[in-house]
N, C-alpha and C positions, 0 to 999 in steps of 0.2 A: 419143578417139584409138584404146583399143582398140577400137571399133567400125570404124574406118574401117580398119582392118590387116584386121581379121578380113574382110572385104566386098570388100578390093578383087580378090581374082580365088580363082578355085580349085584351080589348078595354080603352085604353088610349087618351084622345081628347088633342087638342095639344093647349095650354094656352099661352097666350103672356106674359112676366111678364115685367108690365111697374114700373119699379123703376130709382131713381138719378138715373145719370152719373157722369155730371162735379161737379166742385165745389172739395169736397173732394172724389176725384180718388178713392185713395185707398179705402178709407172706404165706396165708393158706389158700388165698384166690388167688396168686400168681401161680403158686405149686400145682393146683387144681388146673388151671388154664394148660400148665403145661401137661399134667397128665391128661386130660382129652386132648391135647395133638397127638399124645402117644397113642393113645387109644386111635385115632383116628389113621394114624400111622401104620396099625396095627390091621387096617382093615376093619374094623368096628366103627360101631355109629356112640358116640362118645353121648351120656348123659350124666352132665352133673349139675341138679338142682338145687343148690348151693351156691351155684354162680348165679341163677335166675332169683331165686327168692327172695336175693337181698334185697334185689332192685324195689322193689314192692312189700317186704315186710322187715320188720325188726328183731333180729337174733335177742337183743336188751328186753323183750317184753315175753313172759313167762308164757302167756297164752298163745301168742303167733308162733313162738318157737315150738311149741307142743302141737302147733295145725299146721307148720312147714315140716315136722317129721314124719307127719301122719301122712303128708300129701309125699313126702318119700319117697316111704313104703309103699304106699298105692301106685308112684312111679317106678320103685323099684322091682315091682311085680309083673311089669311089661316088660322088663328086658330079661335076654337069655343070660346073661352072667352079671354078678357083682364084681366087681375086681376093683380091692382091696390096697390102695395105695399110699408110701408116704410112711414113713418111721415112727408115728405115733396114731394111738389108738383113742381118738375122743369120745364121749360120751354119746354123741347121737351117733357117731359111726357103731358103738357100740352094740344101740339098739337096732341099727339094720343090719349088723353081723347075725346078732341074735334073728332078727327076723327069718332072715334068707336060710339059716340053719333049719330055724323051722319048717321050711317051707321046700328044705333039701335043694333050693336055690343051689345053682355051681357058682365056685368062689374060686 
């Protein structure tokens, strides 16, 4: 399997994957994990900074969560697409929907 990811092309564009966070943790960072394999599956270069951020700051504190959204969008503005995953529509996903709209971002 990893042979056939690594083969199948050589220009990979690099995809935001806006899914939950909060709410149910666990079950939004397994869902998450699994949408970047798909993304990666997919031929795309999987970025979801939701998985990284936690390590390092606290969803629980009003302020860090307001500089891990910010840092994002400033991430979500490097990649050629957002793709939108996952049954439910949270609040910070909200605001980088909103964003990327603005921004006529492809979704």
């Amino acid at each position: 399997m990893a042979n056939d990811i690594k083969n199948q092309r050589a220009y990979r564009p690099l995809v935001y994957v806006c899914s939950p966070f909060s709410g149910d943790v666990e079950g939004n960072t397994e869902r998450a994990r699994r949408f970047c394999r798909f993304a990666l599956e997919q031929g795309q270069i999987p970025l979801a900074p939701h998985l990284m951020f936690p390590q390092f700051m606290t969803d629980d504190d009003p302020a860090e969560r307001e500089l891990a959204i910010f840092m994002d969008i400033v991430l979500m503005g490097k990649c050629s697409e957002l793709w939108v995953l996952g049954d439910t529509i949270s609040e910070g996903m909200a605001v980088e929907i909103e964003k990327a709209k603005k921004r006529r971002q492809p979704m």
